[in-house]
Structure formats: structure tokens, C-alpha cells
C-alpha positions as CSV (number, residue, x, y, z in Angstrom):
1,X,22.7,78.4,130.3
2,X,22.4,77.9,126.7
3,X,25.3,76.7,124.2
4,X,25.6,80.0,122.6
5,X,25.7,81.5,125.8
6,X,28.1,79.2,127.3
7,X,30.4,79.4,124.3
8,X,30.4,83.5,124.6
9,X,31.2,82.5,128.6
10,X,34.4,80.6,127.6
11,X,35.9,83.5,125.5
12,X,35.0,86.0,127.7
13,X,38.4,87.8,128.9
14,X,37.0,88.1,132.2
15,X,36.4,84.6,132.7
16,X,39.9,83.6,131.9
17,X,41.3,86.3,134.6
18,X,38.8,84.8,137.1
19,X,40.2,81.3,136.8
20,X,43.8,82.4,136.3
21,X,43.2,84.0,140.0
22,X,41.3,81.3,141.3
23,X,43.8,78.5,140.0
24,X,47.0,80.9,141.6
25,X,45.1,80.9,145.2
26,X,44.6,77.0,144.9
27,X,48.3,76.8,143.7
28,X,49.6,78.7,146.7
29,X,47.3,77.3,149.6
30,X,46.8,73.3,148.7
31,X,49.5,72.8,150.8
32,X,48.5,74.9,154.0
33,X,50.2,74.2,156.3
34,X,53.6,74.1,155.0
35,X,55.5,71.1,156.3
36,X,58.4,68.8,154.8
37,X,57.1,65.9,156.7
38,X,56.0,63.7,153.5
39,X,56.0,63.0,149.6
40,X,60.1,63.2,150.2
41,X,60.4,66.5,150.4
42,X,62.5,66.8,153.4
43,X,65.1,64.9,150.9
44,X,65.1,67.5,148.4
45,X,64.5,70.5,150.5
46,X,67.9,69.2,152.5
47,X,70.1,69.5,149.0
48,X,69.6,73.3,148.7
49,X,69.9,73.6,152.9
50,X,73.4,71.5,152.3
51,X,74.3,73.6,149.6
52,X,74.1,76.9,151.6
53,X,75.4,75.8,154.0
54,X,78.4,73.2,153.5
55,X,79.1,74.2,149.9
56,X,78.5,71.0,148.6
57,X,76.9,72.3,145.3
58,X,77.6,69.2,142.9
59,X,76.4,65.6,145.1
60,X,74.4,66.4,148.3
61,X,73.6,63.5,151.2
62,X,69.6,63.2,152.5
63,X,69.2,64.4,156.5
64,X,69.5,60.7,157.2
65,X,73.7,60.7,155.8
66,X,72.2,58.7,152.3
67,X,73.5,60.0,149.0
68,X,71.5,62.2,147.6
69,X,69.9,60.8,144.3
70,X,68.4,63.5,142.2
71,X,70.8,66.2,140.4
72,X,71.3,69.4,141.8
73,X,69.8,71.8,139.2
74,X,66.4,72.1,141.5
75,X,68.3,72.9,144.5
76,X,70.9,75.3,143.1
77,X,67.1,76.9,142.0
78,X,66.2,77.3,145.7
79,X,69.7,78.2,146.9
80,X,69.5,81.2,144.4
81,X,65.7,82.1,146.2
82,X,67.2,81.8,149.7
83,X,69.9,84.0,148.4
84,X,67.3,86.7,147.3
85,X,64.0,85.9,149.6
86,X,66.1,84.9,153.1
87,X,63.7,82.3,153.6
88,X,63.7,78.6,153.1
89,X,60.5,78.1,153.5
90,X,59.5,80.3,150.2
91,X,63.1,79.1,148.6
92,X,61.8,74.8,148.8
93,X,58.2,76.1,147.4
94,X,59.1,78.7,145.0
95,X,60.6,76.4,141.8
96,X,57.5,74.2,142.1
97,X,55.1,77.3,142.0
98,X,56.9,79.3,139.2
99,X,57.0,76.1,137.1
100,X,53.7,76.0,137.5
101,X,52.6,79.8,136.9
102,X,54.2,79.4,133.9
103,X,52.9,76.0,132.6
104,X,49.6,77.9,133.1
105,X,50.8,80.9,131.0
106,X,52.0,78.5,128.2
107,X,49.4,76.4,127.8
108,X,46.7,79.3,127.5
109,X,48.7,80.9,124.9
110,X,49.9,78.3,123.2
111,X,46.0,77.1,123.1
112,X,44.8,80.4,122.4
113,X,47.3,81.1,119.2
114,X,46.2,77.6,117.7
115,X,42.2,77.5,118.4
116,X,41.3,81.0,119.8
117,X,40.3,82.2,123.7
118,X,37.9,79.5,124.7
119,X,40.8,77.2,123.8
120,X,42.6,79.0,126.2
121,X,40.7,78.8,128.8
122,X,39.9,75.1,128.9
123,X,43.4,74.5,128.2
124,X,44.0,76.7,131.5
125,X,41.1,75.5,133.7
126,X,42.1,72.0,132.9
127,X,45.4,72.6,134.3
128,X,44.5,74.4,137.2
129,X,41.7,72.4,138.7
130,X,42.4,68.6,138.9
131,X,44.1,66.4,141.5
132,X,47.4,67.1,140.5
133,X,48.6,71.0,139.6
134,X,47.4,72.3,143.0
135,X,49.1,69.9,145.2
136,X,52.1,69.6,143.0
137,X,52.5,73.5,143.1
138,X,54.2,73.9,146.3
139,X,55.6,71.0,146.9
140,X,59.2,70.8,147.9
141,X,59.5,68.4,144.6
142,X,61.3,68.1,141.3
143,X,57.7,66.8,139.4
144,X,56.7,70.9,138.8
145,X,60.1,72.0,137.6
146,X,60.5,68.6,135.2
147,X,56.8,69.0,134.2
148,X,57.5,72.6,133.0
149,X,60.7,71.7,131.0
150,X,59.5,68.2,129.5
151,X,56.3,71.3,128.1
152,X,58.9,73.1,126.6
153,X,60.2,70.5,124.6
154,X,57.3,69.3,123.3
155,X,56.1,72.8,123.0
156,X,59.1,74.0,120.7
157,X,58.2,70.5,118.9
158,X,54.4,71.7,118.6
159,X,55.5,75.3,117.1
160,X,57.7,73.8,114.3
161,X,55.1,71.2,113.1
162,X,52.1,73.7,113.1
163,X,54.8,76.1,110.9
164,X,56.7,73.4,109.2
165,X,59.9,74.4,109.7
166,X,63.1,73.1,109.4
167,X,65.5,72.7,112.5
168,X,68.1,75.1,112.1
169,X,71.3,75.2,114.4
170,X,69.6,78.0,116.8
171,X,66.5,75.3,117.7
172,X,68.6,72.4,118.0
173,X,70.8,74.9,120.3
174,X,67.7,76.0,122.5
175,X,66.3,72.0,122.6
176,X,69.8,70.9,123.8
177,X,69.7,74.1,126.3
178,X,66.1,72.5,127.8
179,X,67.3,69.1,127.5
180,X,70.1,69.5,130.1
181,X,67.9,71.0,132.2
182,X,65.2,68.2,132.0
183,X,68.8,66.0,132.7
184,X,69.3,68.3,135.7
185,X,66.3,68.1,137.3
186,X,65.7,64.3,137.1
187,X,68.0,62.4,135.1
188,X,67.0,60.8,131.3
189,X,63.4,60.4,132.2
190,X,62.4,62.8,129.8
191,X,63.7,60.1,127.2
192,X,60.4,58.1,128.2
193,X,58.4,61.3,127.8
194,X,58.9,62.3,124.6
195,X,61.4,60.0,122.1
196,X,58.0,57.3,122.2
197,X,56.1,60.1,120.6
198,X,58.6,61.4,118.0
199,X,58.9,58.3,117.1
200,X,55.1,57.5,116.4
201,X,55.1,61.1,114.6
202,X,58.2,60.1,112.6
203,X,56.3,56.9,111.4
204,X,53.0,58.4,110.5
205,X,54.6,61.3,108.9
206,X,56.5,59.1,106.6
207,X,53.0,57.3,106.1
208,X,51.8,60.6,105.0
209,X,54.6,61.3,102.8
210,X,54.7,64.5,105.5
211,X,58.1,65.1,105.3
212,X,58.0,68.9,106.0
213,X,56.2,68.1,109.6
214,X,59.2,66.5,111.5
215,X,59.5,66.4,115.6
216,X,62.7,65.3,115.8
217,X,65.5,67.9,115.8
218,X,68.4,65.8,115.1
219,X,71.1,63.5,117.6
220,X,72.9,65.7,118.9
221,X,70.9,68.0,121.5
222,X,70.0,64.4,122.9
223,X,73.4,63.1,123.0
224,X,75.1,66.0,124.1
225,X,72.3,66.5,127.1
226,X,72.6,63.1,127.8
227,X,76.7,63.3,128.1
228,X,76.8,66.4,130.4
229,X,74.4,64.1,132.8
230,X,76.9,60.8,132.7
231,X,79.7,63.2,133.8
232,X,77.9,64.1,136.6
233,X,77.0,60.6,137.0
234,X,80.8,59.8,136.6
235,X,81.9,62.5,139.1
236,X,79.9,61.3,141.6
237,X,81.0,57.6,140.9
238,X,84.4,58.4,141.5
239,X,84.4,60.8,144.6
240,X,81.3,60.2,146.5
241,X,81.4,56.7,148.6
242,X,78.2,54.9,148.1
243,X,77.3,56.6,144.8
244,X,76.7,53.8,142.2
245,X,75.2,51.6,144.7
246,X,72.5,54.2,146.1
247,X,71.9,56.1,143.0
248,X,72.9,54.1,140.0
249,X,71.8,51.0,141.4
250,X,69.3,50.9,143.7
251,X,67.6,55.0,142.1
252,X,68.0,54.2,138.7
253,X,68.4,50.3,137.4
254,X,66.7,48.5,140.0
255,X,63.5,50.6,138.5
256,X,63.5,48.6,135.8
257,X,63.2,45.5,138.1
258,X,61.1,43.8,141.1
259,X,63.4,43.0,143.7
260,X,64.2,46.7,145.1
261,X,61.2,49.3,144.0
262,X,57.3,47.9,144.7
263,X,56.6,47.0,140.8
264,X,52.8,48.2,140.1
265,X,50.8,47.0,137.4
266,X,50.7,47.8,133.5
267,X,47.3,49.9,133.7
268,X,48.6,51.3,137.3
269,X,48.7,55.1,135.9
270,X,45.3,54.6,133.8
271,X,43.2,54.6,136.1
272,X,44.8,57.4,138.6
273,X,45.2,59.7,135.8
274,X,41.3,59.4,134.7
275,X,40.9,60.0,138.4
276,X,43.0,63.0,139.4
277,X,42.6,64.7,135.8
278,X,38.7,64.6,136.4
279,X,36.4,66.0,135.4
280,X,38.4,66.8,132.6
281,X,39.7,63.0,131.7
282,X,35.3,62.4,131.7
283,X,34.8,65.2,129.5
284,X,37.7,64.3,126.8
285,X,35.9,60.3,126.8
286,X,32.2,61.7,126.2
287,X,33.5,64.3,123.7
288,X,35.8,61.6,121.7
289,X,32.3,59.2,121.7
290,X,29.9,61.8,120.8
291,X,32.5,62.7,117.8
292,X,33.1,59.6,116.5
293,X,29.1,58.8,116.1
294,X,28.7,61.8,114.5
295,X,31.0,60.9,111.6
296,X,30.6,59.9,108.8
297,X,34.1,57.6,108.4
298,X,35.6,55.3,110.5
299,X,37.7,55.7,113.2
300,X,40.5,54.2,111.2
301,X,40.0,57.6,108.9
302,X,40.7,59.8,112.1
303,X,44.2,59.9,112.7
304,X,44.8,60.3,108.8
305,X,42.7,63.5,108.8
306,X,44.1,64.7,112.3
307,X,46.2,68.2,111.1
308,X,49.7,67.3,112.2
309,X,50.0,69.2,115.2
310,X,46.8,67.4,117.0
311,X,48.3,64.1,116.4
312,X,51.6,64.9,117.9
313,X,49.8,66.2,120.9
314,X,48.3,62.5,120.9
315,X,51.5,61.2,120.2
316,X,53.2,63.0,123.0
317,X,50.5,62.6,125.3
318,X,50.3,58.5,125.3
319,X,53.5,57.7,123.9
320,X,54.8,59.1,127.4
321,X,52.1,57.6,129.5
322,X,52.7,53.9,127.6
323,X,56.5,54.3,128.2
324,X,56.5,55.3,131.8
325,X,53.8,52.0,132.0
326,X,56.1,50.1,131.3
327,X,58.6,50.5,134.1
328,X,57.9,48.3,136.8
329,X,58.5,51.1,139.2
330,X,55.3,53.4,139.7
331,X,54.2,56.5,141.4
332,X,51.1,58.4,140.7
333,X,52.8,62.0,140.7
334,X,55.7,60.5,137.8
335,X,52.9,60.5,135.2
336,X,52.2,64.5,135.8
337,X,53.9,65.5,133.1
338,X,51.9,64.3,130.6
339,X,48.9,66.5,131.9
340,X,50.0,69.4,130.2
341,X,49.8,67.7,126.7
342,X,46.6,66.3,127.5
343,X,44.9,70.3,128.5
344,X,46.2,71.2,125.2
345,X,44.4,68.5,123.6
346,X,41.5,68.8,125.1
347,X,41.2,72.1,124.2
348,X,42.0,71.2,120.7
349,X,39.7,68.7,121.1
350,X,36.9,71.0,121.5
351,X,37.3,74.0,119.7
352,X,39.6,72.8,116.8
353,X,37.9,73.6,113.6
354,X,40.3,72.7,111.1
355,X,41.0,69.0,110.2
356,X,42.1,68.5,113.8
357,X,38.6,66.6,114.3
358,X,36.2,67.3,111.2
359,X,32.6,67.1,111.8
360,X,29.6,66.6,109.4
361,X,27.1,69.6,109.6
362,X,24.9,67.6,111.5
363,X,28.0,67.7,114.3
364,X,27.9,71.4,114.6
365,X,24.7,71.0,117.2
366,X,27.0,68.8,119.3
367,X,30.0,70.9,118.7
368,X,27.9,73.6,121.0
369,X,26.9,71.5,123.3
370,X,30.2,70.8,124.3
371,X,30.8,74.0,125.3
372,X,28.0,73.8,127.9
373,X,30.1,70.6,128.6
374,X,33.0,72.7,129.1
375,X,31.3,75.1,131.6
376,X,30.0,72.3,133.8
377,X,32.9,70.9,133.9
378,X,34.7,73.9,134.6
379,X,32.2,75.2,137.6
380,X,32.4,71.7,139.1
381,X,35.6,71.2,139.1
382,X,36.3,74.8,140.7
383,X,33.6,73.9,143.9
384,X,35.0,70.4,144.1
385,X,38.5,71.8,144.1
386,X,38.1,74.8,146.6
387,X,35.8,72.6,148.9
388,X,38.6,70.2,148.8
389,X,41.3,72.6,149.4
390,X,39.5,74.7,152.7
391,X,38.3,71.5,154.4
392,X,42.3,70.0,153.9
393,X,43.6,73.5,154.8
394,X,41.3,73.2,157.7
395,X,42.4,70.2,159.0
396,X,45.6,70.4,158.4
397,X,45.7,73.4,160.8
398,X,43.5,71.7,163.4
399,X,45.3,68.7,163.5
400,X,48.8,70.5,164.1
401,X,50.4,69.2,160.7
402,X,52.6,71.9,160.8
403,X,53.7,70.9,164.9
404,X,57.1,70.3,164.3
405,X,57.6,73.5,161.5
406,X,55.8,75.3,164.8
407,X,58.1,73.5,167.2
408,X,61.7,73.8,165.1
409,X,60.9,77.3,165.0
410,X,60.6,78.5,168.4
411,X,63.5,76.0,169.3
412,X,65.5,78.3,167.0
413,X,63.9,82.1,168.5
414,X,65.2,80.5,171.6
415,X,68.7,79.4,170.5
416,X,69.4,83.0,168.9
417,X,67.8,84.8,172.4
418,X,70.1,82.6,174.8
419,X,73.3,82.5,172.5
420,X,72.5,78.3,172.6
421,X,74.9,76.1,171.4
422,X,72.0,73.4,170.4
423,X,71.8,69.7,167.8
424,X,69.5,67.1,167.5
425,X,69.0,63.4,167.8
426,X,67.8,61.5,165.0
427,X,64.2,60.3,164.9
428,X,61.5,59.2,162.6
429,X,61.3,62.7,161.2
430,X,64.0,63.5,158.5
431,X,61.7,66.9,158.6
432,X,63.1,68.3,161.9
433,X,66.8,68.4,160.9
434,X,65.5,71.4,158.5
435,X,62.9,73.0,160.6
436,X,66.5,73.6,163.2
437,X,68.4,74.5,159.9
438,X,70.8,72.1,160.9
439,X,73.1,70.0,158.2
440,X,73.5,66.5,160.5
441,X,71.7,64.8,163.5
442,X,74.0,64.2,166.5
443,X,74.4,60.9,167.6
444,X,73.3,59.9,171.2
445,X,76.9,58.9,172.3
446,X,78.6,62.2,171.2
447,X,76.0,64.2,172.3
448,X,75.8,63.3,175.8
449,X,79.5,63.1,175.3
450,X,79.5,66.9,173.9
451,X,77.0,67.6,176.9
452,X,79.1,66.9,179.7
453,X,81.9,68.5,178.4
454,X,79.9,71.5,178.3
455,X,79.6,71.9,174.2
456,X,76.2,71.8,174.0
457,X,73.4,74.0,175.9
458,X,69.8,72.4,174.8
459,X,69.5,68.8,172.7
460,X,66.3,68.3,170.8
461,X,65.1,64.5,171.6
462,X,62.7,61.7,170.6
463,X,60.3,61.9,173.6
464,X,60.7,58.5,174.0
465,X,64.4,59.3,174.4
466,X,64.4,61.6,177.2
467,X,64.1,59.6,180.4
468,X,67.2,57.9,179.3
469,X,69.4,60.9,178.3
470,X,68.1,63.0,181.1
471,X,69.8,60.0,183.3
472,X,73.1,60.4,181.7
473,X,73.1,64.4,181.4
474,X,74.5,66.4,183.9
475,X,72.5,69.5,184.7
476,X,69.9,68.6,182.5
477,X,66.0,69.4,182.5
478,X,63.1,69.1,180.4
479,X,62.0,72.4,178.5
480,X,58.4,73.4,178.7
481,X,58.8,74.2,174.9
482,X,57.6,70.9,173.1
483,X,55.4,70.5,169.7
484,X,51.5,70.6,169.7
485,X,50.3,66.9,169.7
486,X,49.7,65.6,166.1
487,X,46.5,63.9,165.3
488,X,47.1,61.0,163.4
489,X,50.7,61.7,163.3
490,X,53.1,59.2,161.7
491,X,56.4,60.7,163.2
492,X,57.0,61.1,167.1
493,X,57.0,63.8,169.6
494,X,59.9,65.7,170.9
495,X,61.3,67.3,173.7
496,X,64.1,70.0,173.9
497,X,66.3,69.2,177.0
498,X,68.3,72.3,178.2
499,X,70.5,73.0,181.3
């Protein structure tokens, strides 16, 4: 395939609804077979299950009687989808995939207004087909939902440089609006991904004598955010036992230390995020090289020509990932929301043709050729990324991931056909306490207690529990219903004891 011929490629409508309905299928089947059984997500799938269910909408507990340490506005989310789907396994899934529908939609337009359809696409593809997005999209996590409002910000921060607008009182309302929901989702972590980069914006616009180009819409959408998070902070201080020392403490300070949290190095995100954004993170290194030796100035010159609303993608881009470097405390899926900024300057990057990145005329041969770039990029990282996605679907679903979802299941078809009167002993798997849709494990005490007294009709067990209980039991015998044998598993088995 020639440059020309790739180029047309990358505008081509058709293209772009391919990959949109390529990157959708990835998005909904990276995950197959649905389980809560690691990355935390039995923690924040139990919030939404509490809500419903205790009407504790504010400060929710984790299956294992811990405080809760996220805010709720993630699990009112799925609460509202159980409410209108019935199902909590689409309810836990659904915020995640929505976020991430619409990132998708955002950044193609958003890249498509500024630098036209090829723009769009790589801005789309990018997003779509690394390490991150796919997994990320049905993950019964906050990092989707945050992701998607952390974009919005610096999207709404985008629109008024490129138009240089002032902030009137209706912005500053809608940024204080998406700011409480960024506080809602996961606390003031936005802070670290965006006030590094208005802040390097601020400077070099002043440098500039750029004055009409400003990112920064004023104190008050950032105070106000900030103040309707502390009184949920302070709400929970004062009525919930155990509050300040689980989530203030130990979720939030001791992040900033090395005594609690594993601290990771200073380059710990650099070198996942050129991994999992590949082959993306390759292509933006190559292009930057190849563009700088085509120039005529120095690389001093670049950022001063960069049009303003390039250089706050930079600025958004690495302020975030320098600040979140700098906590001790590190995790490779905290650093996702910078991927979005980094799509939309890659596709800058490549099809900007205004002072974003000048080029000589002897650059417009190598301005093509990145567009055959682009479409190798794009074709390998759609193989590497299906490939990837079948043969983990495949063994997920030979290797019985999903044994306890399977298990919890048919435990409850049972319970509703015998009118059971059923609970469940606490074992490694925080998991099975929502795959019975139950709000608290049952001690071993109180439920042999409960049994003999006739309160309870089946009891599901840590297998290695069973010989003792069924000595202490009255009545009691082992079911034959019991969960498919994990391969690999890092939980237990279980049996279901019934009379």
C-alpha cells in the first residue's frame, strides 16, 4: 500500500465504522467470562449491591465489613442500571462501558473538528486497540468513569483555547458540574491530572504574551468541587466508625508515604504506558524523531511554534503523568487517564497542518509516509488485540474463571425453587458474597448456631470447612451442587451443605 493510498484509507468513512465496531466488540468481550474475582472489583461492585439493598446510599462497607473507600457516585450509577436493566451483572459493567463508548465518540470528533477524518480515526483506533481501553471497559471499576470525566475537563479546556474565549459564568458552571463528578468518582485525584498542566500552559502563555489562550477557568469551580467532597469526607468522619482511619488514613495519606501502600519507582508508569499504549506510544517516538530531523530549527524553537491547543494537549498529557509519578503509591491502571490526551495528540501529531508541528517542504514526503505508519500500526494492533482477546476469552472459559459466578448462580435457582432460607461463610473469595446477592458473610458460630435452631436450610462453605461443620450440624449433608474446579485458581472451592 502506497502513502497516498494509505492516507485516502484513513479518511475513508467506512474505515472509521469498521474500527468503531471492531473496538465496541473488544470493549464488550475482553473480559469474557464475567467474574468479580480480581482488580477489586468485588469491592466496588458490593457498594451498588449495599445500596439496593440496605439503603446505605452515602458510605458503603467492602463484603469483608471494611469501610468502603471510594465515593458513591459510581455505584449510585449501577444502582440506577439495576433499577432499569434487573441485572447486576450488566449494572457493575455498564458505567465502565458507557464511559468508554463515549470517550471513543469524543475523541474522534473532537479530533476530526481540529485536523479532519484521518485525525479521527487515529485518534479512535488509538483508543480502542491498546492494553488498556479493552480491559478497562467492563471492568467493575471507577478508572473508565474517572477517565471519561478527567476528558471532559480538559476537553472543555481544549475548545476554549482553540476559540480563545473567555470563561464566562455558564463554563465555569459546567467545569464545577464535572468537577464534582471527578470528586465523586475518586476523590481530588483529578487535581494531579490536570492543575500540573494549566499550570505549564499558564506559564508559557504568559511567555508568549498569549493572554487570550487561558486553561484555567477561575478558583471557584475547584474550590467549590473540592468542598462538596470534604463534606462527604466529614460526614463519614463523624458517623461511620473506622472512617478516618481506613479511608483518610490508610486510602488517602499513607499514599503519599512508604510504610502502608508498596511505593514504586519514579519512571514506574513510563515504561508500562509505552508498553500497554503500543504500538501507538512506538509510532508517536518514530514520528516526533523523523520530525525533528526534518527541521530546520531546534527543538528549543518547537514548543514556541506549537498552536496553543497542541501544547496544552502536551501539557495535559505529561503534566498528569509527572504528577501521578510522583506519588509513591503506583498502579498501572491510575495512569489511564492520561491515554485519552495522548490519542488526541497523536493524531494531532500526524495530521496537524497548521503550526501544531511545521515542516519544511522537504517534510511533506515523510508527512505521507506516516500515514502508511498509521495503517501498520493500526492493522497490527487490531490482529494483536483480537488474537489476544479470543485466546484470553478462550481460556478463561476453559479454565472455569467464571466457577464461582457459575456456582453462586445455581445456588440461588435452587434457593428460589426450594423456598431456602440460605448464607454463607467467609472465605478467600470476597466475590461469592455477590454472586449469592447477599449483603454480609455469616460467621461459623452463628451459623451452626442459626442451623440447629432451624433458621437456616443450606450454608455455602469453604471446602476445607465442611468436614468440621458437617460434624456440628444436625441433619446436615453435602450437596452435589459445587463449582467447576479452577485451573490455577487463587481462591478455594466450596461446598453448599443442605439438610
Amino acid at each position: 500500500m502506497g502513502a497516498v493510498r494509505a492516507e485516502h484509507f484513513l479518511q475513508n468513512k467506512h474505515t472509521a465504522w469498521i474500527v468503531a465496531v471492531l473496538a465496541i466488540i473488544l470493549f464488550l468481550t475482553a473480559n469474557l467470562p464475567w467474574q468479580l474475582d480480581d482488580y477489586d472489583q468485588a469491592k466496588q461492585a458490593f457498594t451498588s449491591l449495599e445500596m439496593v439493598k440496605e439503603g446505605h446510599w452515602f458510605y458503603q462497607r467492602t463484603p469483608y465489613e471494611r469501610v468502603a473507600t471510594k465515593p458513591p457516585l459510581v455505584g449510585w450509577t449501577s444502582a440506577v442500571f439495576f433499577g432499569l436493566t434487573r441485572s447486576w451483572d450488566i449494572a457493575w459493567r455498564l458505567p465502565s462501558f458507557l464511559a468508554a463508548i463515549a470517550i471513543s465518540i469524543l475523541l474522534f470528533r473532537v479530533a476530526m473538528t481540529a485536523h479532519g477524518g484521518g485525525a479521527g480515526l487515529i485518534a479512535l483506533s488509538a483508543f480502542g486497540f491498546n492494553l488498556l481501553s479493552p480491559r478497562l471497559a467492563t471492568l467493575a471499576r471507577t478508572d473508565m468513569p474517572l477517565a471519561l470525566v478527567i476528558f471532559l475537563l480538559g476537553f472543555f479546556i481544549w475548545k476554549k483555547i482553540r476559540n480563545r474565549a473567555p470563561w464566562k459564568l455558564p463554563d465555569q458552571i459546567s467545569i464545577f458540574a464535572v468537577l464534582t463528578a471527578a470528586m465523586l468518582t475518586k476523590g481530588p485525584i483529578v487535581y494531579a491530572f490536570l492543575l500540573p498542566g494549566i499550570l505549564a500552559f499558564q506559564l508559557w502563555g504568559r511567555s508568549r504574551h498569549a493572554r487570550d489562550h487561558s486553561a484555567w477557568c477561575g478558583w471557584w469551580p475547584w474550590c467549590a468541587s473540592l468542598g462538596i467532597f470534604l463534606l462527604w469526607v466529614m460526614g463519614g468522619i463523624v458517623f461511620v466508625p473506622g472512617f478516618f482511619e481506613q479511608v483518610v488514613v490508610r486510602e488517602f495519606i499513607a499514599r503519599f508515604g512508604e510504610v502502608v501502600h508498596r511505593p514504586q519507582p519514579l519512571y514506574f508508569y513510563l515504561p508500562h504506558l509505552l508498553h500497554k499504549f503500543a504500538p501507538w506510544s512506538v509510532l508517536m517516538i518514530v514520528t516526533a524523531i523523523v520530525d525533528l530531523r526534518s527541521r530546520e530549527s531546534k527543538l528549543r524553537s518547537l514548543f514556541r511554534e506549537m498552536s496553543p491547543e497542541t501544547f496544552w494537549l502536551v501539557c495535559w498529557t505529561f503534566g498528569g503523568l509527572i504528577a501521578m509519578s510522583l506519588i509513591p503509591s503506583k498502579r498501572v491502571d491510575r495512569i489511564f487517564p492520561v491515554v485519552p490526551p495522548l490519542c488526541l495528540l497523536l493524531a494531532a501529531q500526524i495530521c496537524g497542518r497548521d503550526a501544531a508541528l511545521p515542516r519544511n517542504l522537504s517534510g511533506v514526503g515523510a508527512a505521507r509516509r506516516e500515514y502508511l505508519w498509521v495503517v501498520i500500526a493500526l492493522l497490527s494492533s487490531i490482529l494483536f488485540m483480537s488474537g489476544y482477546t479470543v485466546a484470553k476469552v478462550v481460556s478463561g472459559y476453559r479454565d472455569h474463571r467464571d466457577a464461582l459466578v457459575v456456582f453462586g448462580r445455581e445456588v440461588r435457582h435452587e434457593a428460589g425453587l426450594r423456598h431456602w432460607r440460605y448464607d454463607a461463610i467467609p472465605g478467600l473469595d470476597e466475590g461469592m458474597l455477590l454472586y449469592l446477592q447477599k449483603t454480609h458473610f455469616i460467621q461459623p458460630a452463628e451459623a451452626i448456631s442459626e442451623w440447629n435452631r432451624g433458621a437456616l436450610d443450606a450454608l455455602v462453605a469453604p471446602a476445607n470447612e465442611g468436614p468440621r461443620l458437617m460434624g456440628e450440624l444436625q441433619n446436615a449433608s453435602v450437596s452435589p451442587l459445587r463449582p467447576v474446579e479452577r485451573k490455577d485458581q487463587r481462591g478455594q472451592s466450596y461446598v453448599l451443605l443442605t439438610r
